[in-house]
PANUKE-7530 format. One record per residue (C-alpha): residue number from 1; z, x, y. Coordinates in nm, 2 decimals. Layout:
<bados>
{NUM, {Z, X, Y}}
...
</bados>
This chain:
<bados>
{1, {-2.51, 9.04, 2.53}}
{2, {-2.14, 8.90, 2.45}}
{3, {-2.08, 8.88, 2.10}}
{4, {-1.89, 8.55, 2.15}}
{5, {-2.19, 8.35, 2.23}}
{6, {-2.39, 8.46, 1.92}}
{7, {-2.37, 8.23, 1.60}}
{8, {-2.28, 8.52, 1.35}}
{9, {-2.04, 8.78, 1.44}}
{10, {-2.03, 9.11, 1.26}}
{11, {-1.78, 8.93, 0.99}}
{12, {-2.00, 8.68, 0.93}}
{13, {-2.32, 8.98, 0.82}}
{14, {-2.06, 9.15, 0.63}}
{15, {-2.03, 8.81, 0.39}}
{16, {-2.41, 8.82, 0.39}}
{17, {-2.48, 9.16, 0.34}}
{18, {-2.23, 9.28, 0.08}}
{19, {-2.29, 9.00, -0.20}}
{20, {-2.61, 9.05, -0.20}}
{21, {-2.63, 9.43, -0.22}}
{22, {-2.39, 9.41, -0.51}}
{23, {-2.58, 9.12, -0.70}}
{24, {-2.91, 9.31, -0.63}}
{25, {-2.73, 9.66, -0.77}}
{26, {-2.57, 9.41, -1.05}}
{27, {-2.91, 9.30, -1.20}}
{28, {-3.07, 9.66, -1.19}}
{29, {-2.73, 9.82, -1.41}}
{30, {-2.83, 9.48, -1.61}}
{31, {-3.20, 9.57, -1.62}}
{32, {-3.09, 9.95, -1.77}}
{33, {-2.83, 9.78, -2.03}}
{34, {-3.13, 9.54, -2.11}}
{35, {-3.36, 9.85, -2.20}}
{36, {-3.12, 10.00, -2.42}}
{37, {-3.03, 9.76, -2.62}}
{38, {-3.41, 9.65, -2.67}}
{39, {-3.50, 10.04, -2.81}}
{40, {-3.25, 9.94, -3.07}}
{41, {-3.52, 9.65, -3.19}}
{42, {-3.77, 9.95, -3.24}}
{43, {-4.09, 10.11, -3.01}}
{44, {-4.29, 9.79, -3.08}}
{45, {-3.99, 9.59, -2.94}}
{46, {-4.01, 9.80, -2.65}}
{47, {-4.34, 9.78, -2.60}}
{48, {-4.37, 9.46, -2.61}}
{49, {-4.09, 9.35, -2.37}}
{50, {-4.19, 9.64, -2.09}}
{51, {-4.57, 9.50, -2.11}}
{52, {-4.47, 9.10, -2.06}}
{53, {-4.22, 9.20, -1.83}}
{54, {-4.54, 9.35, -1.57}}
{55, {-4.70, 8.99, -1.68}}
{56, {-4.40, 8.81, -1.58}}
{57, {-4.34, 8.98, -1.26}}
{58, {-4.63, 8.79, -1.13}}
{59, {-4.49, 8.48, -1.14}}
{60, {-4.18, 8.58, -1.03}}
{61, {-4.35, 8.69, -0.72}}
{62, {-4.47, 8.37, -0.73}}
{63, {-4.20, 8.17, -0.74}}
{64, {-3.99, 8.43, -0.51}}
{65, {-4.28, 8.34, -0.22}}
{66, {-4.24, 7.99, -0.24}}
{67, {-3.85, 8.03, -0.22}}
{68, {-3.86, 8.24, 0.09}}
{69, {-4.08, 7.98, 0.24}}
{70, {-3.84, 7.76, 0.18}}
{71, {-3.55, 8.00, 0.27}}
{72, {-3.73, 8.03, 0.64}}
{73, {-3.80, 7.62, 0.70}}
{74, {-3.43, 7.54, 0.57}}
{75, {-3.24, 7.83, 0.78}}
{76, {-3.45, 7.73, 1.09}}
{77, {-3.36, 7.33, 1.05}}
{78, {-3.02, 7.48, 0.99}}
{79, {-3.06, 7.67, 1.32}}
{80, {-3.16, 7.30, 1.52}}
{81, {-2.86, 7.14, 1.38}}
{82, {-3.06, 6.89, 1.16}}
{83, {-2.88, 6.91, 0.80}}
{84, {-3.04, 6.62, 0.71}}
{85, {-3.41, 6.77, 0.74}}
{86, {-3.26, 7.09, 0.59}}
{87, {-3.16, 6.88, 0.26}}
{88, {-3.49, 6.70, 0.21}}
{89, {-3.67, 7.05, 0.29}}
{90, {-3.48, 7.19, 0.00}}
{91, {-3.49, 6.88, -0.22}}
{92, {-3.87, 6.92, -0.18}}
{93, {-3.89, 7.26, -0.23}}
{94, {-3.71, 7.18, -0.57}}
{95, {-3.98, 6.91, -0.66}}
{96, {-4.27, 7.13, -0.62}}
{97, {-4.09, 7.47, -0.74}}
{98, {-4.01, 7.27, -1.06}}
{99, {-4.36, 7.10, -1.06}}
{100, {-4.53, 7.40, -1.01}}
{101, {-4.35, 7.62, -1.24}}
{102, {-4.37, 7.32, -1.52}}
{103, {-4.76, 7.42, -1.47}}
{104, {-4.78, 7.76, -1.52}}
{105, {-4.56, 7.73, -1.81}}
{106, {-4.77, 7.51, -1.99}}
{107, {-5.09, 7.74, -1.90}}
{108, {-4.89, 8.04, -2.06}}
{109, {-4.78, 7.88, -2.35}}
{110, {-5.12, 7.73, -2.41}}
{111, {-5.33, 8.06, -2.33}}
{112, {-5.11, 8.34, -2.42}}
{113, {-5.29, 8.48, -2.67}}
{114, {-5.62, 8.51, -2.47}}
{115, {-5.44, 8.63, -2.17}}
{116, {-5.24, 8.90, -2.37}}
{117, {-5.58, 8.99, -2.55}}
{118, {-5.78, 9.01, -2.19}}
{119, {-5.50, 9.24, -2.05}}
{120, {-5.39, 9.45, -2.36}}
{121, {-5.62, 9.42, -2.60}}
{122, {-5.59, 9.77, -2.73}}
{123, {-5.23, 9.75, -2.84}}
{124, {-5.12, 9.81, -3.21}}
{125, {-5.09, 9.48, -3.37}}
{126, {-4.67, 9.52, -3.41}}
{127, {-4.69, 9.53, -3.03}}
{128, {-4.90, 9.22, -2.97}}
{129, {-4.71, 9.04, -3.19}}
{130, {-4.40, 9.11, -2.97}}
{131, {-4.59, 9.09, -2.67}}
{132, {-4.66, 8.67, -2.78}}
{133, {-4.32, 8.62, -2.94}}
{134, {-4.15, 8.76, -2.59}}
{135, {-4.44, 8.58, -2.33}}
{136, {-4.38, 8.22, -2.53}}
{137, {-4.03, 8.27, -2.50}}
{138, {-4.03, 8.38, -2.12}}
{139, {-4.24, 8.07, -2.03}}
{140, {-4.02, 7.86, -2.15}}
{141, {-3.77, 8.02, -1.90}}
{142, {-4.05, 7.98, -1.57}}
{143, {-3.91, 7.64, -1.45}}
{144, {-3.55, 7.75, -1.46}}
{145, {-3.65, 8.07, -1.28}}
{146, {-3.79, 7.84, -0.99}}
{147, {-3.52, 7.61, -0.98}}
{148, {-3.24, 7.90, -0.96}}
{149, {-3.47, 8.07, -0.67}}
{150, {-3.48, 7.72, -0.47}}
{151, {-3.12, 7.62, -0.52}}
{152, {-3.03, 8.04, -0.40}}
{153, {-3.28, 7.99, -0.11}}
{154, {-3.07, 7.68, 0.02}}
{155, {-2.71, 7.90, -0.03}}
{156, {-2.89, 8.20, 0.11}}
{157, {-3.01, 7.99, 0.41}}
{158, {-2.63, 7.92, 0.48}}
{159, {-2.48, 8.28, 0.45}}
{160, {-2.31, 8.19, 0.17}}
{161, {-2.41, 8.44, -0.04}}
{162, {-2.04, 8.50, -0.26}}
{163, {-2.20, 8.21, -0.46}}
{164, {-2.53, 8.38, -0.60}}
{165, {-2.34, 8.66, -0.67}}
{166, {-2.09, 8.47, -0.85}}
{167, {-2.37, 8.36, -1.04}}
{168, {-2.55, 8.63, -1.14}}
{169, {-2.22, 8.78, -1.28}}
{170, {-2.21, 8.53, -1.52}}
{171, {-2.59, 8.53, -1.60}}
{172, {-2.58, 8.87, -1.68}}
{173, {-2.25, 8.86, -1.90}}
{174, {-2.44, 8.59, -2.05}}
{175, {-2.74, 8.79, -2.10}}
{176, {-2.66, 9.08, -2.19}}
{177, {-2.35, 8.93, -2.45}}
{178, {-2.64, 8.75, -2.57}}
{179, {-2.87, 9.04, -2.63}}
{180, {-2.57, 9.23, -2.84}}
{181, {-2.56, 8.94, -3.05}}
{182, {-2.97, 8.88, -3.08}}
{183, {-3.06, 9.23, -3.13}}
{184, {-2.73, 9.43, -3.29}}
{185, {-2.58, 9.13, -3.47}}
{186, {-2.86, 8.91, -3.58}}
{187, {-3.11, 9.14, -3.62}}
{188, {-3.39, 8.91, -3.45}}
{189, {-3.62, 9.18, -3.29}}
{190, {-3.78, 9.08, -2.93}}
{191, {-3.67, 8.74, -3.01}}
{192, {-3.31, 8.85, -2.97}}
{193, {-3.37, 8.93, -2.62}}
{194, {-3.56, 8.66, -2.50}}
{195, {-3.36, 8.44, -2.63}}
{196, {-3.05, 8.55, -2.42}}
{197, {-3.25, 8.57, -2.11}}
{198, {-3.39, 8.24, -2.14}}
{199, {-2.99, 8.11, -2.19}}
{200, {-2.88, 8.31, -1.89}}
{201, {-3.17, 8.13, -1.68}}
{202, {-3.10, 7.81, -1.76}}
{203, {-2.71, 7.86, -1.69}}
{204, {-2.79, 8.00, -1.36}}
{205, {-3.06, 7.72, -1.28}}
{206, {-2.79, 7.46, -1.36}}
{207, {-2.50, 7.59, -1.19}}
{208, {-2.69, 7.61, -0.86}}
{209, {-2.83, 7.28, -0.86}}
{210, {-2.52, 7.16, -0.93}}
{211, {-2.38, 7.30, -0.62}}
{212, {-2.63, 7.21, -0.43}}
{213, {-2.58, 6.85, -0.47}}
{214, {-2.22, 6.87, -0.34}}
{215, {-2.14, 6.70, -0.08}}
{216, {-1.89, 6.97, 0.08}}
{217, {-2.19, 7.18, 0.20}}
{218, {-2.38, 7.14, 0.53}}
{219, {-2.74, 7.09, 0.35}}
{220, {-2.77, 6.91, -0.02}}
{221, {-3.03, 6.78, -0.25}}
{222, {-3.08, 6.46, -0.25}}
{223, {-3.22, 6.26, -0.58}}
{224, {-3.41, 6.04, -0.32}}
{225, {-3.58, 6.30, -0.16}}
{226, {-3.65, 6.48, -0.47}}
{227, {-3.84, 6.22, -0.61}}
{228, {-4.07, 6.16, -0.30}}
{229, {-4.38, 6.38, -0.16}}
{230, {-4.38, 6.49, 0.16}}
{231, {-4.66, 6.61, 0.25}}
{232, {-4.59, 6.74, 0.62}}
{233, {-4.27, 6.91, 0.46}}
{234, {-4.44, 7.11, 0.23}}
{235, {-4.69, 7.22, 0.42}}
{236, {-4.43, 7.33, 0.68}}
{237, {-4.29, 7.55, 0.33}}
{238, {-4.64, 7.67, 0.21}}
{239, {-4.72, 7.78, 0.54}}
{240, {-4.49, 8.08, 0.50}}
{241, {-4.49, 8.08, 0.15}}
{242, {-4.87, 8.11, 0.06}}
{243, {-4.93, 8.43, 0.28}}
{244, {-4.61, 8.60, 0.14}}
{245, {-4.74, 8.54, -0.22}}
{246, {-5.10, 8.66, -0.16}}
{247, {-4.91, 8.92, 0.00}}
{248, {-4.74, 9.06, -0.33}}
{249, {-5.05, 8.89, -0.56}}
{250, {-5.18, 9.23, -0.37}}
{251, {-4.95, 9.41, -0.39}}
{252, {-4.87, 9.40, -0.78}}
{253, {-5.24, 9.44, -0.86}}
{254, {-5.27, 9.73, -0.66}}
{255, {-4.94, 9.90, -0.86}}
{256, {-5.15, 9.82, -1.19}}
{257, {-5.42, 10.01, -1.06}}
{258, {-5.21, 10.29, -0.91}}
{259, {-5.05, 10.28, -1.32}}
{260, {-5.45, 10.36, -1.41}}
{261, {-5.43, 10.67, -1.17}}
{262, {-5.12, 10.80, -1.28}}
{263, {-5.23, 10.77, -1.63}}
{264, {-5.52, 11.02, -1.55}}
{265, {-5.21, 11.33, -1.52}}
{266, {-5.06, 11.53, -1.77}}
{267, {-4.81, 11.42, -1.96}}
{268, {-4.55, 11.57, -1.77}}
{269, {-4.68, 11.43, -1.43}}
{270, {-4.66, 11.08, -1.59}}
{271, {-4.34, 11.15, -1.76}}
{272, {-4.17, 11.22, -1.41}}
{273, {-4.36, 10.95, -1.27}}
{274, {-4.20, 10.70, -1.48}}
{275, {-3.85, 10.85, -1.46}}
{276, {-3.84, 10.86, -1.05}}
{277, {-4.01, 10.54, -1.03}}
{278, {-3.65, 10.40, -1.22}}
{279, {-3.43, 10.57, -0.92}}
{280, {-3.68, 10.45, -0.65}}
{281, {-3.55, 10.10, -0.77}}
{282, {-3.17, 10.24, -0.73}}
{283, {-3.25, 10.41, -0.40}}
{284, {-3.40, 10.10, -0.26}}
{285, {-3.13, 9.83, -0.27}}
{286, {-3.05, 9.87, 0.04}}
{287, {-3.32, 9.81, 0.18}}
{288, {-3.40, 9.51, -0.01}}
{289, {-3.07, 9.38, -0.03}}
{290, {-3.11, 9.32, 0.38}}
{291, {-3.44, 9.08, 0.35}}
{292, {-3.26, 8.78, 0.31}}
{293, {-3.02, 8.85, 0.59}}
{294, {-3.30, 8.88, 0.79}}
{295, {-3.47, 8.50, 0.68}}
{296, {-3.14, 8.37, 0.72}}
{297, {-3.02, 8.51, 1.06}}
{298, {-3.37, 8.50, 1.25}}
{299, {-3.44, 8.15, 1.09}}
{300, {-3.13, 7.98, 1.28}}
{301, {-3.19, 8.13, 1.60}}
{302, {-3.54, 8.04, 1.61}}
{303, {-3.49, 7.71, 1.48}}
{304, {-3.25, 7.66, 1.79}}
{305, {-3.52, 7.83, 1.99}}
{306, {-3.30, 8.10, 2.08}}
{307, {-3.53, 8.37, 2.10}}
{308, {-3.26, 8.58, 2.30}}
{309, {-3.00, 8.59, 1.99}}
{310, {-3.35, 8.64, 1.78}}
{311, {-3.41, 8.95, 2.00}}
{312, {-3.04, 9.07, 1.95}}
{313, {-3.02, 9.01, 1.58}}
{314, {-3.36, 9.19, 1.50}}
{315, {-3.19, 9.47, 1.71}}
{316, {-2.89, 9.47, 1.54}}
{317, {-2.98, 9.40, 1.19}}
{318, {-3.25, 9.67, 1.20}}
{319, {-2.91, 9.92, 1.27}}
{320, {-2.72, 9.77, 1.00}}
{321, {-3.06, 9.81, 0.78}}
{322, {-3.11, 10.16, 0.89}}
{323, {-2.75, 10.30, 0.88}}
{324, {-2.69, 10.13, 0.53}}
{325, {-3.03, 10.26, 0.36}}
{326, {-3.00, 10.60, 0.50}}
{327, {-2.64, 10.66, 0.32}}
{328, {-2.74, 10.48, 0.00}}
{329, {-3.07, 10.70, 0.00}}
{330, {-2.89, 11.02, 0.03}}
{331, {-2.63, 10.90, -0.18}}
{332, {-2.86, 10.82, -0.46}}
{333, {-3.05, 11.17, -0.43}}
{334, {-2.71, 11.37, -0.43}}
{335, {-2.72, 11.18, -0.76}}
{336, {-3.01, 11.23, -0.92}}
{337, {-2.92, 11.58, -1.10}}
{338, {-2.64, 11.38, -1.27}}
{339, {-2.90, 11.11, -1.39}}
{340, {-3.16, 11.37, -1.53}}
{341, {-2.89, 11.47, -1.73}}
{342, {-2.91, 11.19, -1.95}}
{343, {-3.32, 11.26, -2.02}}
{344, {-3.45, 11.49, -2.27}}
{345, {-3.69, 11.61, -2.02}}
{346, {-3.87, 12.00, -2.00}}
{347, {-3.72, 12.17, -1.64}}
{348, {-4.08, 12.16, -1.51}}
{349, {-4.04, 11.80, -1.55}}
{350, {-3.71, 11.75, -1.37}}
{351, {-3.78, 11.97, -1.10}}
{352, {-4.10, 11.73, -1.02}}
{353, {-3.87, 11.45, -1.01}}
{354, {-3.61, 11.59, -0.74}}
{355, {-3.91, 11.63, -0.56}}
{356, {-4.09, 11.30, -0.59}}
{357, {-3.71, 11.14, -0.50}}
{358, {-3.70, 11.31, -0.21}}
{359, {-4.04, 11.22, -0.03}}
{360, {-3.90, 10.85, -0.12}}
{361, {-3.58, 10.84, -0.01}}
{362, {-3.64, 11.01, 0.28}}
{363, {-3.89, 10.74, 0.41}}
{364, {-3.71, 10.44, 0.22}}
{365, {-3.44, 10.54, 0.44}}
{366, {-3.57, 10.63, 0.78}}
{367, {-3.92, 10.37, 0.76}}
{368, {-3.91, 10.10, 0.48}}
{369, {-3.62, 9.94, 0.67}}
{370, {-3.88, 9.85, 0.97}}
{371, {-4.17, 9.81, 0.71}}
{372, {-3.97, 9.58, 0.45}}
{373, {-3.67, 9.39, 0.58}}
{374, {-3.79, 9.36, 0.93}}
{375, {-4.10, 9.18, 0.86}}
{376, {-3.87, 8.93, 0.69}}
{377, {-3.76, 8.86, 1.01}}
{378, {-4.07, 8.83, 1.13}}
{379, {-4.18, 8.59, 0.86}}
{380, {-3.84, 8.40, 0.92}}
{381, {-3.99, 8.35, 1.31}}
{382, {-4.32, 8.22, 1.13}}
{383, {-4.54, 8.53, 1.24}}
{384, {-4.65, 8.50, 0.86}}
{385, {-5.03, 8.55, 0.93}}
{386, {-4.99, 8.86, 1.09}}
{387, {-4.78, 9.02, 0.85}}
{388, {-4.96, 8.91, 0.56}}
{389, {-5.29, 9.10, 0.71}}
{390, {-5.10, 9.43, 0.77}}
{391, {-4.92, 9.45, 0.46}}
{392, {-5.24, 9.34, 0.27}}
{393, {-5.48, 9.61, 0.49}}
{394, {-5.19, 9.92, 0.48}}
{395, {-5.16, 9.86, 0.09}}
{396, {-5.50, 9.89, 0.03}}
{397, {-5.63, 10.11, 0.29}}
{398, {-5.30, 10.35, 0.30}}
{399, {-5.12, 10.32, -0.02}}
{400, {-5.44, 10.26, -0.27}}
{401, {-5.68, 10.47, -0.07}}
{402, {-5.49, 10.72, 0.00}}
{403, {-5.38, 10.80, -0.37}}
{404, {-5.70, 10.81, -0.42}}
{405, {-5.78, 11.12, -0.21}}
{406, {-5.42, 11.28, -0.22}}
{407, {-5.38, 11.24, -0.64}}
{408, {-5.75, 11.27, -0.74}}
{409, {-5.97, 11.43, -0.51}}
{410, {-5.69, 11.67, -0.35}}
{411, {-5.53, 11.73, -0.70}}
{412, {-5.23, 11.64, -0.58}}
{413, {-5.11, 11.40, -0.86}}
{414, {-4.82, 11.18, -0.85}}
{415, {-4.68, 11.38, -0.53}}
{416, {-5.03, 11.25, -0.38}}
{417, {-4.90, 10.91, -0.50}}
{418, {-4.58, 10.92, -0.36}}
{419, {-4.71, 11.07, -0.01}}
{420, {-4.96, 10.74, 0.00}}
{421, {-4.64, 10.50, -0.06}}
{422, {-4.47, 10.69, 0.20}}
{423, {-4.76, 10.65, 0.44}}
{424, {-4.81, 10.26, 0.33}}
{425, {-4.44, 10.23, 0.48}}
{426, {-4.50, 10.43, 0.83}}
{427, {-4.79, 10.21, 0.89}}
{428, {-4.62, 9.93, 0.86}}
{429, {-4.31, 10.03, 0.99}}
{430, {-4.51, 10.17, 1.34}}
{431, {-4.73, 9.82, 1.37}}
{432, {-4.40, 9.58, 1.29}}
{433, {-4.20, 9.80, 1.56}}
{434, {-4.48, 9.73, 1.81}}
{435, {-4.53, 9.38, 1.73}}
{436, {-4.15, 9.29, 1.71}}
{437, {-4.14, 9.48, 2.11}}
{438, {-4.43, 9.28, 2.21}}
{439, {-4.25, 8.96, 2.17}}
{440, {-4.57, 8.78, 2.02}}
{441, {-4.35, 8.65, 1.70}}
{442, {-4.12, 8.44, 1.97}}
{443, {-4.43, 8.20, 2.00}}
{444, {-4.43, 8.09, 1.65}}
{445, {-4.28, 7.76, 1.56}}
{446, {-4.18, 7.61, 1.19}}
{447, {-4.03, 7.33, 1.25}}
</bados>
């Protein structure tokens, strides 16, 4: 196909691509500054932080589904040429992100105690105490979280990526400064880093909507349309956004119950565990980093109905997604040696750690990019149904089962775990591969 009929040329995925790499690779450096300044608040402190944060990261799926269902209904009104639909999609998406998150906010602060006792009730008082200081704190931060993910969804949606990157430069500055201060400085414990965070939210949440009211860009928010309910609109957003977030509901509940598995190892085995699990996140950026290109690029086509540049893009971007996550994968394992440096760890230890890397980045680069980013695509073409049942059956029946048998009953342990991840990705990656080749996704329509 001639590149000069398609609407993004290979410059035009590089200004997608690279921003968002770098912001995702920006807020994981971030997330390992974060953690060392918190251990200087003490092992409660710690605690405390790492066991809201697994609390938090619910919600955060949450409010991450309901963005990328707006993300895919904005990019394909994009895609038709109707900016005006595009703004009031993102103006309701706003309204209901803010609405919604307003909600669960209140809940948390309300029932925190109760839900911290339900889920870790058999925590040393010091650490329950941080556990309610950081939680009140963190839901006070829930409807700036939803707001920054609604006003990124509409930037995303245009490629212009630069400008959540920008922003989550200064967010983390902010947060991190912050932390220095709250924790070094003042002396204020966990509040010293929830504090910060909930600062660098609200900055973010601000400076987005801001931009988003401009009147430069193609889609903008619209006080009128804010303030309405439209009901055929958001249905159009939940649509995609309900079966993605019952998609990672399941998902994070079946990592808690893979954490109860892992648990059952020696101490070593869970010490290596936790250690890989920390470069997993490094090695898979790339990966990651390519989902939104995805939404963005497959959304416009199909929203003109230009299932052709669809089928070129998924080609294409599936290259990009391969070729990038295969170099950063190998990258970060010629790396690893240098990181175990830094941990006091016995050589046993270590050496199960190379390994563990390996099995992942071998498949994050060769399968998650078909299991992971291209089902974004998929999603963005509104085959949302389909991928939310084989996500949801392959991480229960491959990934949970199969950790099972490999790490328990086959003695495997956490190499058992990592072979059922592994597997979870193949069997995803095989069915997405056949369904994107069967063309079935190009009878969807969003909008």
């Amino acid at each position: 196909m001639d590149n000069k009929q398609m609407p993004f040329s290979g410059r035009n995925l590089r200004e997608m691509i690279v921003p968002l790499f770098l912001e995702q690779l920006l807020v994981m450096l971030v997330g390992i500054a974060d953690t060392l300044v918190v251990s200087y608040a003490g092992e409660a402190a710690v605690s405390g932080v790492s066991l809201v944060n697994q609390f938090n990261t619910i919600f955060i799926y949450l409010f991450t589904a309901l963005a990328s269902g707006g993300a895919v209904v904005i990019s394909q009104y994009i895609g038709r040429k109707d900016p005006e639909s595009a703004g009031k999609s993102a103006s309701q998406l706003l309204m209901f992100g803010t609405v919604f998150s307003l909600l669960i906010a209140v809940l948390v602060l309300v029932g925190n105690k109760q839900m911290l006792g339900l889920l870790f009730g058999k925590v040393e008082d010091s650490v329950m105490d941080a556990c309610i200081t950081y939680l009140r704190i963190s839901a006070y931060s829930y409807p700036a979280l939803a707001v920054y993910n609604a006003g990124a969804a509409v930037y995303r949606s245009l490629g212009k990526t630069k400008v959540t990157m920008y922003i989550s430069v200064l967010s983390n500055i902010i947060n991190v400064v912050g932390n220095v201060i709250g924790v070094l400085v003042l002396h204020a414990g966990v509040a010293g880093v929830a504090w910060p965070s909930l600062v660098a939210r609200t900055f973010s949440a601000v400076a987005i909507t801001a931009l988003c009211f401009s009147k430069r860009n193609e889609v903008v928010y619209r006080t009128g349309w804010i303030f309405q309910w439209d009901m055929d609109g958001l249905k159009r957003i939940w649509n995609v956004a309900i079966p993605n977030g019952v998609e990672n509901g399941i998902f994070q509940l079946v990592k808690v119950a893979l954490s109860s598995i892992v648990a059952m190892f020696g101490t070593y085995q869970i010490a290596a565990n936790g250690v890989a699990q920390s470069i997993w996140s490094l090695a898979a950026l790339a990966g990651v980093a390519m989902g939104p290109v995805f939404i963005t690029v497959i959304g416009q086509c199909m929203g003109n109905r230009d299932t052709e540049a669809a089928d070129y893009y998924f080609r294409e971007l599936s290259k990009i997604t391969l070729i990038l996550s295969a170099a950063w994968n190998l990258l970060v394992f010629v790396l690893t040696p240098l990181f175990l440096q830094f941990y006091a760890l016995e050589p046993q230890t270590k050496q199960l750690v190379v390994w563990l890397v390996l099995i992942h980045n071998v498949f994050n680069g060769a399968a998650f990019p078909f299991s992971g980013a291209l089902s974004n695509g998929l999603r963005a073409a509104g085959d949302v149904k389909f991928t939310m049942y084989v996500s949801v059956i392959s991480t229960i029946a491959g990934r949970l089962l199969f950790s099972y048998l490999l790490g328990i009953v086959f003695h495997m342990g956490v190499i058992g775990i990592a072979i059922a991840m592994v597997l979870d990705w193949v069997i995803r990656a095989v069915i997405f591969i056949w369904r994107l080749k069967s063309g079935k996704w190009k009878e969807f329509q969003v909008v």
